[in-house]
N, C-alpha and C positions, 0 to 999 in steps of 0.2 A: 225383815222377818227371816229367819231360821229355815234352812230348807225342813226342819224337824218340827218348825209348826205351821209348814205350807201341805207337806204329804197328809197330814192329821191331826185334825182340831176336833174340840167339843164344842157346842155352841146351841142354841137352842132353835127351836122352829118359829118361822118368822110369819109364812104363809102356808097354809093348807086350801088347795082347792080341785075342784074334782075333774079329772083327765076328760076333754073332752069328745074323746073318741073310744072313750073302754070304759063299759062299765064298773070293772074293778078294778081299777089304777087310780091313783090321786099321783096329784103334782105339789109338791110342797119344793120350799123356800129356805136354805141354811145362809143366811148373810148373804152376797149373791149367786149362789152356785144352787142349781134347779136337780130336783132328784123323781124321781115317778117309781111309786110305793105302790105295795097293795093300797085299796080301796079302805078306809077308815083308819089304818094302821099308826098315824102320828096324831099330833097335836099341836096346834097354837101352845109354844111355851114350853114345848117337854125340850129336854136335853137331849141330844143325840151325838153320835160320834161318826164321822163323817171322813173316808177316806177320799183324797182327788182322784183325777186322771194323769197317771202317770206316777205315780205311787207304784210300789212293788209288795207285795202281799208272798210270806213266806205258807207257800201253799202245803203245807204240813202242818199249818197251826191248825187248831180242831174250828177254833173260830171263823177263819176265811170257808168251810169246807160248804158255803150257801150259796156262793157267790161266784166257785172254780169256774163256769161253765160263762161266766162273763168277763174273764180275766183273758189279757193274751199270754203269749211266749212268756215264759218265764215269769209268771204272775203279775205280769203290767197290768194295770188297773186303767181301761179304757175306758171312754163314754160314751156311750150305749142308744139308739136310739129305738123309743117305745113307741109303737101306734103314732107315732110324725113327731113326739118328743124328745130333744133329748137330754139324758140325764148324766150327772156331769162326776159322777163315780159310787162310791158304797157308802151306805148310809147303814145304820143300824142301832138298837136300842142300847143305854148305859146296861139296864138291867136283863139285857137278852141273853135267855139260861145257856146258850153256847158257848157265848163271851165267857161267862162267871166261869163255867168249868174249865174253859180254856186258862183263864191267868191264875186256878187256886193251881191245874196241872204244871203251870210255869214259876210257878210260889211267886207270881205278884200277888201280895196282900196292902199295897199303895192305892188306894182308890185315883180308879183314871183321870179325876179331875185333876188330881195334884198331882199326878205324873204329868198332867199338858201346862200346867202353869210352872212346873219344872223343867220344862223342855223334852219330858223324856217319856211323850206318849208313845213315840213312832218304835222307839226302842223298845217298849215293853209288851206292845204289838208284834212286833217283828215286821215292821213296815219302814221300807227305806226306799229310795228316789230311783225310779228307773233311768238309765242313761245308755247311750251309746258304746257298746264296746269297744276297748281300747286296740286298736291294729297292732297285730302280734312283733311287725317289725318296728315300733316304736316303744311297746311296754319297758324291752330294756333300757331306754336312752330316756325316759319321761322323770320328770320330777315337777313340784310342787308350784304353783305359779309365781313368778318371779317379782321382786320388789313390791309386793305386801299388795298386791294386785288381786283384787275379789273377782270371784267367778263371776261373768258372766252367764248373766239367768233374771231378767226382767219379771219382775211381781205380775200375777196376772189383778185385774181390776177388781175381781169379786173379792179380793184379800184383802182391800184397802179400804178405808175409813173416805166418808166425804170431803174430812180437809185434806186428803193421801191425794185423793182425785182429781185436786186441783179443780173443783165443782165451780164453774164462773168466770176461771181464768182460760185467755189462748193460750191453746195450744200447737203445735207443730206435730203433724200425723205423717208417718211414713210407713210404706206397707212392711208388712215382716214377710221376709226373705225366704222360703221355709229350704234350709240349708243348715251347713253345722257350726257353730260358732268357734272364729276364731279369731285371737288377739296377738297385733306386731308388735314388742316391745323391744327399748332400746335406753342405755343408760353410759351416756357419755363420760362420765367418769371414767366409767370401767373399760369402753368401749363391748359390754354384752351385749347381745342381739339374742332376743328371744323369738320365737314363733310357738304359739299357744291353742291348745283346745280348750273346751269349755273350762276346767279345770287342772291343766294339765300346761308346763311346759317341755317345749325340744329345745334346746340351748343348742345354738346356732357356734360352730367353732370357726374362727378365718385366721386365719386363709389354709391351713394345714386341714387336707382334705374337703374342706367345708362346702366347695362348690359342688363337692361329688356328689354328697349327700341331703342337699340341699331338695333335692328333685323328687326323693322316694315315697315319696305319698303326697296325698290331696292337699293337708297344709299348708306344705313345706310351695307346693308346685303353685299354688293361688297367689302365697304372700312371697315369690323369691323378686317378681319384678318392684318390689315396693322396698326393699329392707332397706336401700341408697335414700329412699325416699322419708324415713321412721329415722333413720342415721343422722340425715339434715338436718330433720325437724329437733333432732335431740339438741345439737349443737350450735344452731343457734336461737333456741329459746334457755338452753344453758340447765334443762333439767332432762329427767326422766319422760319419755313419750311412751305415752301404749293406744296403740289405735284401734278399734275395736269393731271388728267385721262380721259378714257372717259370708261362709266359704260357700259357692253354690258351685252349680252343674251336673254334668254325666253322671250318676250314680252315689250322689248324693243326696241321702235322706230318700231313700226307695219305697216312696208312696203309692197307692195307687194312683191319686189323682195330682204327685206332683207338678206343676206347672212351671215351675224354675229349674227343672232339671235341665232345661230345651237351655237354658242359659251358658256359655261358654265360662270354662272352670275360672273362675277367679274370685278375689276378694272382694267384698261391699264393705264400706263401711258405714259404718252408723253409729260411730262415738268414740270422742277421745278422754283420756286418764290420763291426769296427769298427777301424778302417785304423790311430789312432793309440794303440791298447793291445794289440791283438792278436799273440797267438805266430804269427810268418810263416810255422810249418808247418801251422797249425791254421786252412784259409779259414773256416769258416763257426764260429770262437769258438763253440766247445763249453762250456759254462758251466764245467766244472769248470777248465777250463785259464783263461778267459777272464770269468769272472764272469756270463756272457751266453750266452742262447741263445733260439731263433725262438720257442719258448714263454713267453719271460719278457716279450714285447712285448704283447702284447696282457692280459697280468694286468694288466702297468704303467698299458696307458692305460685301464685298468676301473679301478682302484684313483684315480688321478685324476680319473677323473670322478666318481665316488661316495663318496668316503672325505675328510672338509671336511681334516683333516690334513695327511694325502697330499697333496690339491691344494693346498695353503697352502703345503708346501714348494715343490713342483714350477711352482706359480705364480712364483716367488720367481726359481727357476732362470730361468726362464723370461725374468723381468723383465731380471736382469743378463747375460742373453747378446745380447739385444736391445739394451740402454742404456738403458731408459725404464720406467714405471710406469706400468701398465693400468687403465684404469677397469673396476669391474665387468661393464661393458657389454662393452668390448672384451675382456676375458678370456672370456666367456662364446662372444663369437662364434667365438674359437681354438678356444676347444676342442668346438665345433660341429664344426665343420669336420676334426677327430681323429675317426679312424674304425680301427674294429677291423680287421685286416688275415686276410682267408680263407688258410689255411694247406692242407699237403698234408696227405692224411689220414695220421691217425697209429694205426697198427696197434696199438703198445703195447710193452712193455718186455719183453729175453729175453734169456737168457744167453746169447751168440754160442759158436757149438762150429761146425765145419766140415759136421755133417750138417745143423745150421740154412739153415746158405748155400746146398746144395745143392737141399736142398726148396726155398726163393724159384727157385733155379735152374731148377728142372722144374719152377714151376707152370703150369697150363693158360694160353694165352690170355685165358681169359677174365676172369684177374686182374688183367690189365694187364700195365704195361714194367716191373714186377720192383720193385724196393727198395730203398729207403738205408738203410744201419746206421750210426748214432751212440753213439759212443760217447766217453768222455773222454781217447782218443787222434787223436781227429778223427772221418772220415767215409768212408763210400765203397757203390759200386751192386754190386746184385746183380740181373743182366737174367735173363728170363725166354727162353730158348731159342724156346719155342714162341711166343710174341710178336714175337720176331724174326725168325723163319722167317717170315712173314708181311709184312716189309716191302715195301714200294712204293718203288723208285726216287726 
């Protein structure tokens, strides 16, 4: 799905039912994202437009001008908690005379539905995806991400259909990191080495100045002990690797109730890409689809080191992706320099059912930013309400 039809969709009302702590609030139902309305305000069945959390709302539009006072910084569209609910961004009617004035003042005359089945609700809103600002000493060296490589940004659950959810099958749960994401790539051919934010890469230059630079922000500083390690893996699997992390510690993602901040700065991973084999719906190559997945990286490079076999092939690979023959010496040094890669914690295996999600849903703060479910239809988060009530601007 489109980050264009994650921030705003239209979609109907599924459940109405009445808040049970306020007399004039109702809790109602859009697909699974929970909203708390005045008291009578919706319906079983009516159409509504429904902005998330984490949407950005251009606060000038006459339409957003009901909502300013529950928007943060910059019109980040947060979720809200009411009387002990909470509500998971803007809801508001197709026919609401704010709205209509606001899109005849912006000459949309497209009726909203077929702007969202066109992809072009969010545009004609003026609703676009909040994100992290980019470090003013990186903006000049940043370009597009590297080898056809998709953003990294895990679908949240309520966006996804029963078969999406993998409803019945195990799955593999691993806590979400709450850190900034970032991805190592590397492309033997070329011998490129990228270092990546969510959207964004820094193209790594060697050896001409590169170690200098290597250091100057959070990035560069989490993923420099690994790049030997992205290099290897590139060269003897004989393609493109991109390993897909999320960068934690000191002063990253400055929440109130961070709990991985206390974490020492470095990389986690949690999913490999591998750009020239992989199914284009499946980013993080779920083994079963993919032959690969973030646990099989670090068996691999133990089994090389310690098994003379193993490494007798892998050396081998190694040798013809390079062009040359290593002396003992120098094969020794390589794989010196291979180093085990720290992963996200991994909770364990479970049969995914909808009450599963909802308990990640409602667990306390103190478990963290909630969860990823993998499973051999792909991936996707399951945030924690109460963790996000607690954000910081």
């Amino acid at each position: 799905m489109s980050q264009e039809l994650k921030d705003a969709f239209i979609d109907v009302v599924n459940e109405v039912k009445n808040h049970h702590d306020a007399d004039r609030l109702d809790i109602i139902k859009v697909r699974g994202w929970t909203f708390v309305v005045p008291r009578d305000a919706y319906t079983v069945g009516e159409k509504v437009l429904c902005v998330m959390y984490d949407g950005q709302l251009d606060v000038n539009r006459k339409w957003c001008t009901p909502y300013l006072r529950y928007l943060g910084k910059n019109g980040r569209v947060k979720n809200t908690k009411l009387r002990g609910v909470f509500s998971d961004g803007i809801i508001t009617k197709l026919d609401d005379p704010l709205l209509l004035e606001d899109l005849k003042e912006n000459n949309v005359t497209q009726p909203l539905e077929d702007c969202y089945k066109e992809g072009k609700l969010c545009t004609m809103l003026g609703v676009s995806h909040w994100t992290l600002p980019v470090p003013q000493d990186l903006s000049v060296r940043m370009a597009h991400l590297p080898f056809r490589i998709p953003m990294s940004d895990e679908e949240r659950f309520q966006n996804l259909s029963d078969e999406e959810l993998g409803l019945g099958y195990t799955g593999l749960i691993t806590r979400k990191l709450d850190g900034t994401s970032c991805t190592i790539a590397y492309d033997p051919k070329t011998d490129d080495i990228h270092v990546c934010s969510r959207s964004m890469s820094l193209k790594i230059f060697q050896p001409a100045g590169g170690e200098s630079r290597l250091k100057h922000n959070n990035y560069t500083r989490a993923a420099h002990p690994y790049l030997d390690t992205v290099k290897f893996l590139g060269h003897v699997l004989h393609q493109i690797v991109a390993l897909r992390g999320e960068v934690c510690g000191p002063g990253i993602q400055k929440m109130k109730i961070n709990q991985d901040q206390h974490l020492p700065l470095n990389f986690y991973m949690y999913g490999v890409h591998l750009p020239e084999q992989a199914d284009r719906n499946n980013r993080y190559c779920w083994y079963e689809n993919c032959n690969w997945h973030f646990t099989k990286i670090n068996s691999l490079i133990n089994r090389i080191k310690t098994l003379p076999d193993v490494e007798k092939v892998y050396r081998k690979e190694y040798e013809q992706s390079i062009g040359k023959e290593l002396t003992d010496m120098e094969w020794s040094e390589v794989l010196t320099r291979v180093r085990v890669i720290p992963t996200v914690p991994i909770i364990g295996e479970a049969v995914i059912t909808k009450e599963l999600l909802e308990e990640y849903k409602a667990k306390p703060k103190e478990f963290g930013e909630g969860v990823v479910i993998n499973w051999h239809g792909g991936s996707y988060k399951v945030k924690s309400d109460d963790y996000y009530y607690g954000i910081k601007d």
